[in-house]
C-alpha positions as CSV (number, residue, x, y, z in Angstrom):
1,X,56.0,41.6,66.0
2,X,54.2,40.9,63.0
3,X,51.5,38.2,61.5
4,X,52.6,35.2,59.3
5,X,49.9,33.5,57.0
6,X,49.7,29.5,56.6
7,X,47.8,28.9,53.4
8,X,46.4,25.4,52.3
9,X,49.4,23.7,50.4
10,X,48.6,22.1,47.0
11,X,49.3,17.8,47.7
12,X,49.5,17.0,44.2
13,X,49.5,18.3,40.4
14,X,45.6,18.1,40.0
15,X,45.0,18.9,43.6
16,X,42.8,22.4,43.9
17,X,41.3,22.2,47.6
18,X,42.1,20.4,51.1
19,X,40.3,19.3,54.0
20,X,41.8,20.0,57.1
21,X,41.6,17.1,59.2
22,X,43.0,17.6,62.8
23,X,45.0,21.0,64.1
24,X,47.5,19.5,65.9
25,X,48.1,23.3,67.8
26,X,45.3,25.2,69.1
27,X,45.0,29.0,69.0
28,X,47.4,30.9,72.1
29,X,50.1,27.8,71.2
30,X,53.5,28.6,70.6
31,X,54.4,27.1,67.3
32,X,58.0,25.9,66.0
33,X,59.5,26.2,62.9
34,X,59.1,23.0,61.2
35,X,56.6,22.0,63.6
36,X,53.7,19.5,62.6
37,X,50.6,22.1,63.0
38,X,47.7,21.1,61.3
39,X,47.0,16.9,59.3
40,X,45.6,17.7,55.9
41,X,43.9,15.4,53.7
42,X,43.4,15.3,49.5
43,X,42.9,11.9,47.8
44,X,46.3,12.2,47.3
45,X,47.8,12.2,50.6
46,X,46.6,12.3,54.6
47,X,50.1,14.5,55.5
48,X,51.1,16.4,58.6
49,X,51.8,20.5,57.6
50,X,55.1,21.8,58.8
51,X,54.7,25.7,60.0
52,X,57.2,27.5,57.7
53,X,57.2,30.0,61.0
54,X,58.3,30.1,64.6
55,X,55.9,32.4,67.2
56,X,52.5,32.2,68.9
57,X,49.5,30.6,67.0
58,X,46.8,33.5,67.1
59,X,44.2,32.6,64.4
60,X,42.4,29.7,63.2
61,X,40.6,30.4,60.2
62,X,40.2,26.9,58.7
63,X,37.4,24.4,61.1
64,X,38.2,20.6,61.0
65,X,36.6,18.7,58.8
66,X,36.3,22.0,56.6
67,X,37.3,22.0,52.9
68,X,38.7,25.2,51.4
69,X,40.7,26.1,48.0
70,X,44.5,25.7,47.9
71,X,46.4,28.9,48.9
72,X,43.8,29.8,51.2
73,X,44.3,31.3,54.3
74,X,44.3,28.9,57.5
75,X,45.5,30.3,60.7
76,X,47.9,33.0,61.2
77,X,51.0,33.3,63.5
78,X,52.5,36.1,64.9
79,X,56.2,35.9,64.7
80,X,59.0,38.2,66.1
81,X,60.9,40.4,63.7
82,X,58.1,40.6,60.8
83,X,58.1,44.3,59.8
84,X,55.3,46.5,60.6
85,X,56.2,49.3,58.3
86,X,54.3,50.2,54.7
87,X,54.1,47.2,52.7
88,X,56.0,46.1,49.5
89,X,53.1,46.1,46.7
90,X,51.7,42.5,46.9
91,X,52.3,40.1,43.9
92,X,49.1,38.6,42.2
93,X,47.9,35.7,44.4
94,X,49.2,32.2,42.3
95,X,46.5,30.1,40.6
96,X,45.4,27.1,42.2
97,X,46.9,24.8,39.9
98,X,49.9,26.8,39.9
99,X,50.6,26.9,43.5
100,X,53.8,25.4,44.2
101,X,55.3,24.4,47.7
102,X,57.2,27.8,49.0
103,X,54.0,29.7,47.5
104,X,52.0,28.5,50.1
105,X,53.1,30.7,53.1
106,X,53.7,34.6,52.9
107,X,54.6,36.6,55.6
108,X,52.1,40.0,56.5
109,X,52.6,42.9,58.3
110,X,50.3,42.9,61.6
111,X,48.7,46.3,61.0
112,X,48.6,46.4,57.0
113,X,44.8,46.5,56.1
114,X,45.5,44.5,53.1
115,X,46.7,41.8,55.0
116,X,43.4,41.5,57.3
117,X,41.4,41.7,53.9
118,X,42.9,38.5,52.3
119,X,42.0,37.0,55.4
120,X,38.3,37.8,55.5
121,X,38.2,37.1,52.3
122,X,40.0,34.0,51.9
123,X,39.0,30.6,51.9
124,X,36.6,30.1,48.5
125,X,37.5,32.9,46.2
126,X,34.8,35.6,48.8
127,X,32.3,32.6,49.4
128,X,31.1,30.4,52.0
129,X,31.4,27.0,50.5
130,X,33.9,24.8,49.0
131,X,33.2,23.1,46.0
132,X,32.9,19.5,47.8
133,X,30.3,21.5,49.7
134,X,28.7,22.3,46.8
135,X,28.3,19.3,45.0
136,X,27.7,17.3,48.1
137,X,24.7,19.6,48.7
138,X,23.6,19.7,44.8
139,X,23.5,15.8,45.0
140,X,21.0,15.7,48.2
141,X,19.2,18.1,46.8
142,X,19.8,20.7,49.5
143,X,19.8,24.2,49.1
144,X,23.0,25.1,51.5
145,X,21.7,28.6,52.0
146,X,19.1,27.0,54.2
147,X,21.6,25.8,56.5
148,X,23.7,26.9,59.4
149,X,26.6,26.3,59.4
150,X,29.1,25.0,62.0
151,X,32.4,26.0,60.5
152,X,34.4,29.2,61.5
153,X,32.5,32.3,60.8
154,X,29.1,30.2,60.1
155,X,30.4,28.4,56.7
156,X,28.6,25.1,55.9
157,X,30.6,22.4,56.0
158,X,30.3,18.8,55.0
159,X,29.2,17.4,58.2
160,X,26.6,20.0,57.8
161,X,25.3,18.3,54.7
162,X,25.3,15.3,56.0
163,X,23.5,16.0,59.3
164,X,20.4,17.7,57.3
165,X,20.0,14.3,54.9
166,X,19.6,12.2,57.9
167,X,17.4,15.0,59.9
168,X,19.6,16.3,62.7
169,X,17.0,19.3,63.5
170,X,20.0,21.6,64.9
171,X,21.3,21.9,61.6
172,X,18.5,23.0,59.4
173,X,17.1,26.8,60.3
174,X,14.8,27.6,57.3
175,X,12.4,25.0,54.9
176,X,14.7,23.6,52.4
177,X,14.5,22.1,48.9
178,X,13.4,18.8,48.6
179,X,15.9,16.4,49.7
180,X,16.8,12.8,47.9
181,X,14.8,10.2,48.5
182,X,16.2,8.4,51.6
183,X,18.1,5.2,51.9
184,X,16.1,2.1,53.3
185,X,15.8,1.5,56.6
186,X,18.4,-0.8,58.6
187,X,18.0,-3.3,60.4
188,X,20.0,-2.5,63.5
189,X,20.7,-6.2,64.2
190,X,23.0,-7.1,61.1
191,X,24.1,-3.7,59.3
192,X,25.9,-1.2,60.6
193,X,26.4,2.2,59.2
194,X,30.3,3.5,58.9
195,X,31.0,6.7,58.5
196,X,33.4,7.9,55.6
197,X,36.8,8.8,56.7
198,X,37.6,12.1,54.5
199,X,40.7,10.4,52.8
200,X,37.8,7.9,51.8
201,X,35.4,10.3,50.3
202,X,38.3,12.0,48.7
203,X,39.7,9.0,47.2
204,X,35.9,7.8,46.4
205,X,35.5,11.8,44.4
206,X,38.9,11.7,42.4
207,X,38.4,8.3,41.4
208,X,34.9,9.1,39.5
209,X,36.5,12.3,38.3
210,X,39.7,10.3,36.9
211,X,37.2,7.9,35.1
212,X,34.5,10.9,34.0
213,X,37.7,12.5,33.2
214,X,39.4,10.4,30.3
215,X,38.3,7.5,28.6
216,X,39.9,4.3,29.9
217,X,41.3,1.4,27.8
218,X,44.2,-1.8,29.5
219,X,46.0,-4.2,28.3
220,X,47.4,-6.9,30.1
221,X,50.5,-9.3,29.1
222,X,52.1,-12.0,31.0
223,X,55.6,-11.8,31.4
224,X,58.2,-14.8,32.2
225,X,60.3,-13.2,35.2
226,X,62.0,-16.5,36.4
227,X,65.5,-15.2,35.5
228,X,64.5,-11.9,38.0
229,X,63.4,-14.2,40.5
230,X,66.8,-16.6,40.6
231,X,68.7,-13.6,40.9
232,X,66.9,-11.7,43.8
233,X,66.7,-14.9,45.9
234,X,70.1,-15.5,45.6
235,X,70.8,-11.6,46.3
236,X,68.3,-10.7,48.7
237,X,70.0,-11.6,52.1
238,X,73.6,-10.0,51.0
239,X,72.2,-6.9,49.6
240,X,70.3,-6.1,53.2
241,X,73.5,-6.7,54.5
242,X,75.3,-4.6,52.4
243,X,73.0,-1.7,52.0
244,X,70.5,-2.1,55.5
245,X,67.1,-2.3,53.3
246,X,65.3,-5.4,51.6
247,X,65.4,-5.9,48.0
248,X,62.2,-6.3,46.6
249,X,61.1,-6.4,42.9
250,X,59.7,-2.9,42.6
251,X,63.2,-1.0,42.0
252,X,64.0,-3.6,39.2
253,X,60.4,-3.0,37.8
254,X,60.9,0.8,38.0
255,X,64.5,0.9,35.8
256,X,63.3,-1.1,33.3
257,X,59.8,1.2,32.8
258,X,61.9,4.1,32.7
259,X,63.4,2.9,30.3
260,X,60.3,1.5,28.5
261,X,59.0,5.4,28.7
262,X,62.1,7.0,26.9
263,X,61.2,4.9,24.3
264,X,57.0,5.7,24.1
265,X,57.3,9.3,26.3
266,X,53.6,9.2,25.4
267,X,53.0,7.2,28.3
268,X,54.8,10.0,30.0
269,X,52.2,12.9,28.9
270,X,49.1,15.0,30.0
271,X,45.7,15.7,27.5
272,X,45.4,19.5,27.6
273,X,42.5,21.5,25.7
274,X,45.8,22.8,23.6
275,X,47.5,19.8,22.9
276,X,49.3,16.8,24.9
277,X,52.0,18.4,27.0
278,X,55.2,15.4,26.7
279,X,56.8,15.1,29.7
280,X,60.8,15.2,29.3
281,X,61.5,14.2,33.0
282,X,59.8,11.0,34.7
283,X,58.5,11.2,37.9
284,X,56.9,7.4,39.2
285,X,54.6,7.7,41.3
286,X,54.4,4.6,43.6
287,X,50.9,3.9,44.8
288,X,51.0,2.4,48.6
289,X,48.0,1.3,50.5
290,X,47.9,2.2,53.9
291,X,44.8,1.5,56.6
292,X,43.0,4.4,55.4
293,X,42.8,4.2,51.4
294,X,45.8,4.6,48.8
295,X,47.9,7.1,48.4
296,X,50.6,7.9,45.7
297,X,53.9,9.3,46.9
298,X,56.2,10.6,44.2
299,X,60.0,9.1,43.2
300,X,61.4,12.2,40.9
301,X,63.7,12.0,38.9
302,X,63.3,8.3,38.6
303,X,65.2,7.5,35.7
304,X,68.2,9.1,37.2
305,X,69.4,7.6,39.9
306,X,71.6,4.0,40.1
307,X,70.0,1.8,41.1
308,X,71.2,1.2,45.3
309,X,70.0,4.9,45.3
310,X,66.6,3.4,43.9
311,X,65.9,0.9,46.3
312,X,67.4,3.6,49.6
313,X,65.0,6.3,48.0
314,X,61.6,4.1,47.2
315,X,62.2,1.9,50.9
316,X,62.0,5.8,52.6
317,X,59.3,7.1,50.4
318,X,57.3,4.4,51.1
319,X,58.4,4.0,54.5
320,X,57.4,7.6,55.2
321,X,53.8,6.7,53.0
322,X,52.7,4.1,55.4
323,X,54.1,6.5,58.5
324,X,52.1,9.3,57.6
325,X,55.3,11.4,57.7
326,X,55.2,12.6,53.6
327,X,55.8,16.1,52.8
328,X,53.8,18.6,49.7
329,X,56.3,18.0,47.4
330,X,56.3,14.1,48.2
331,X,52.8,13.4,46.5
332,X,53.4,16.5,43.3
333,X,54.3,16.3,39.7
334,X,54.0,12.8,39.4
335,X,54.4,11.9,35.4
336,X,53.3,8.1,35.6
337,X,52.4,5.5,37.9
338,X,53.1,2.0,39.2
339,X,51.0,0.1,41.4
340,X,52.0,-3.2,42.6
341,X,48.4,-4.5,43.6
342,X,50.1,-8.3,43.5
343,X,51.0,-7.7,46.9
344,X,47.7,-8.6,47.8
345,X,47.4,-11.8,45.8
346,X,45.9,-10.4,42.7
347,X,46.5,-11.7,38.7
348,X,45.0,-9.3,36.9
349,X,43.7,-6.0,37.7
350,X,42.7,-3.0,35.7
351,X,43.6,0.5,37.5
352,X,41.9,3.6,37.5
353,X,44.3,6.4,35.6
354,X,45.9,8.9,37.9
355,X,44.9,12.0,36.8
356,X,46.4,14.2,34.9
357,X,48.7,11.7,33.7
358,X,48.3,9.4,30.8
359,X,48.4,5.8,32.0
360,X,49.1,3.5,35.1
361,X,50.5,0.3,35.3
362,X,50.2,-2.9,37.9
363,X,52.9,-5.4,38.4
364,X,50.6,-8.5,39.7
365,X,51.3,-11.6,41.6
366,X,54.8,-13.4,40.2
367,X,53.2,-17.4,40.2
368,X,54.8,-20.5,39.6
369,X,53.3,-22.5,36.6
370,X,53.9,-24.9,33.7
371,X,54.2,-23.0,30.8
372,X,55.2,-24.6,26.8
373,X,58.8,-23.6,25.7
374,X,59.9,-25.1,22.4
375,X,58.4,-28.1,22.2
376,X,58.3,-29.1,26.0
377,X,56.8,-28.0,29.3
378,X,58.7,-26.6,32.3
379,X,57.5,-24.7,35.4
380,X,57.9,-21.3,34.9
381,X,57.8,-17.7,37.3
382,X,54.8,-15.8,35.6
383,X,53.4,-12.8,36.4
384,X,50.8,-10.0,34.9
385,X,51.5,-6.7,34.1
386,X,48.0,-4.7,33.3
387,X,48.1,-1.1,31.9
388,X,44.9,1.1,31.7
389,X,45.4,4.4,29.9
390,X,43.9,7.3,28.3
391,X,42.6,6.5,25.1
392,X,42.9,10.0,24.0
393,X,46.3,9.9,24.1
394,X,47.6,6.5,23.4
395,X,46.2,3.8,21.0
396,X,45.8,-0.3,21.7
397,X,49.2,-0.6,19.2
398,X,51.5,2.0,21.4
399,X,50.0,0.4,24.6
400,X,50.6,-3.2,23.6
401,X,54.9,-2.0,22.1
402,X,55.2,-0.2,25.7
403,X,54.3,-3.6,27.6
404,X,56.2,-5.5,25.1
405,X,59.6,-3.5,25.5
406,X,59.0,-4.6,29.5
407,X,58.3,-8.0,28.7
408,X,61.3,-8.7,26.5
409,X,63.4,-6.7,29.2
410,X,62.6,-8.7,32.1
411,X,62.4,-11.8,30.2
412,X,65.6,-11.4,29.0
413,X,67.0,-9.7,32.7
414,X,70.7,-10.7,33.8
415,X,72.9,-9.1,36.4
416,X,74.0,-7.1,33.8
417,X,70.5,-5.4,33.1
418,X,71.1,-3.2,36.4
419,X,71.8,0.4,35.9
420,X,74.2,1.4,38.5
């Protein structure tokens, strides 16, 4: 017998720590390979982690609700058939940002002492907060020392924070620094405080990050799509018939802004203190609201695949999105992003960059109005297309030819247009 490690995955490119959400196994379970074992949530993604092991779950070392670094440590199984001889010399643990998805798990022997170090030690690089700890205390005012805390092994953890700004006397063992001024009073009768869910706060962090981060700029052009319309309603029914999923307009959307990237691959790019690293691959991410926030499962490969394989492939992704069921490599290495916010009835939107990347662009509400052509009036199927992006990178000129290539494609779209 022999102990297994389950480290925090990395859910998505710019992703460096996790909160661990709910353990869906508690310690003395037998685990299964495969087997959901522990929710985890980033502002990327609230996903379920699969254990890469099989055996009896023995050690917890990550709290819920706590926040640690990705690739540390958070429970430990003991497995059959692990060796429990001298180990191999161990490679260099993998940066944060470099942690892919079969880095995150590595097998230890039971009795090596190494093995028992990295997990005392793991977590936050030897310390007892997370970053988000951190900062969440340095904007009270709070000096987390102060504090005990209620994670595993005494750590501070958010809710920790949190309970010593509103004055929950359990939680505060020493004098601390001054805390920020409190908020007013409520009046119990009409206002109601709701707690923030942690995919909330996390999507409420990276989004002032994204804009702190690069300096935004959109551009919005309205697009004639009536041909694209015709088409799809006289399509729709057949192709479900055919195939077994709808046909909506995001696949047609995502071809033809695959195509509008080969042509401007700056769109496609990430800033870097070096230099502007160009993407030669497109991966769309595909931003899908579900009850909790937003979160931004990844097509790869987009540009590759025919288009029946595009509609199969973004119906499951997003399928999976809304059913909590994504995996790591679902929400990673994302090169640019749609979001279709005309879903909700919106005309005009302009979207917060999904960092690292370069831009992000909306496909708004498609509505029926009179529009001039020549020198009459007909009724016309218009919608919005809005692109913020990071003026770093890209100029108002390259911004306003990327949305025109889209424009003249779907405004001139036949049958023919579709990339099988």
């Amino acid at each position: 017998m022999g102990l297994a490690q389950i480290k925090m995955p990395q859910l998505g490119e710019s992703v460096t720590e996790g909160t661990v959400d709910k353990w869906l196994k508690n310690e003395g379970d037998f685990v299964r390979r495969d087997e959901p074992i522990v929710e985890v949530v980033t502002d990327k993604v609230n996903a379920e982690i699969p254990s890469p092991f099989e055996g009896k779950l023995v050690k917890i070392t990550a709290a819920q609700g706590e926040t640690v670094m990705v690739g540390a440590v958070i429970a430990q199984i003991e497995v059959a058939g692990a060796s429990t001889a001298a180990p191999a010399p161990a490679k260099p643990e993998p940066k944060a940002t470099e942690t892919s998805p079969a880095a995150v798990v590595a097998a230890a022997p039971a009795a090596a002492p190494a093995a028992e170090a990295a997990v005392s030690g793991a977590g936050n690089g030897g310390a007892r907060l997370s970053p988000a700890v951190r900062k969440l205390a340095a904007e009270h005012g709070l000096d987390p020392t102060t504090l005990r805390g209620t994670g595993l092994g005494g750590r501070v953890t958010r809710d920790d924070i949190l309970a010593a700004v509103g004055g929950a006397p359990a939680t505060a063992t020493a004098t601390q620094a001054p805390a920020a001024a409190p908020a007013p009073p409520r009046d119990g009768s009409r206002e109601e405080l709701v707690k923030l869910s942690i995919m909330r706060r996390s999507i409420a962090e990276h989004m002032v990050r994204s804009l702190a981060t690069s300096p935004h700029a959109w551009t919005l052009q309205e697009i004639d799509v009536t041909n694209l319309v015709r088409y799809r309603e006289s399509e729709k029914e057949g192709f479900k018939a055919r195939h077994g999923v709808a046909l909506t307009y995001v696949p047609f959307v995502v071809q033809i802004v695959c195509e509008a990237i080969k042509q401007y691959p700056w769109l496609n790019s990430t800033w870097t203190d070096e230099g502007v690293i160009l993407k030669r691959y497109i991966n769309m991410g595909i931003a899908v609201s579900i009850p909790d926030g937003l979160i931004v499962p990844v097509l790869k490969d987009a540009d590759q695949r025919g288009f029946t394989d595009l509609v199969r492939s973004l119906d499951d992704l997003i399928g999976r999105a809304r059913n909590k069921q994504l995996k790591p490599d679902d929400v990673q290495a994302g090169t640019f992003t749609l979001n279709n916010t005309g879903a909700t009835g919106s005309i005009a939107s302009q979207p917060i960059i999904n960092q690292p990347q370069a831009a992000i662009l909306t496909t708004e509400s498609i509505v029926r109005r009179p529009v001039v052509i020549g020198d009459g009036i007909a009724v016309r199927n218009i919608m919005n297309m809005c692109l913020s992006f990071d003026h770093r990178i890209i100029d108002g000129m390259m911004a306003g030819q990327f949305l025109g290539f889209i424009k003249k494609r779907l405004e001139e779209w036949t049958a023919s247009s579709i990339k099988l």
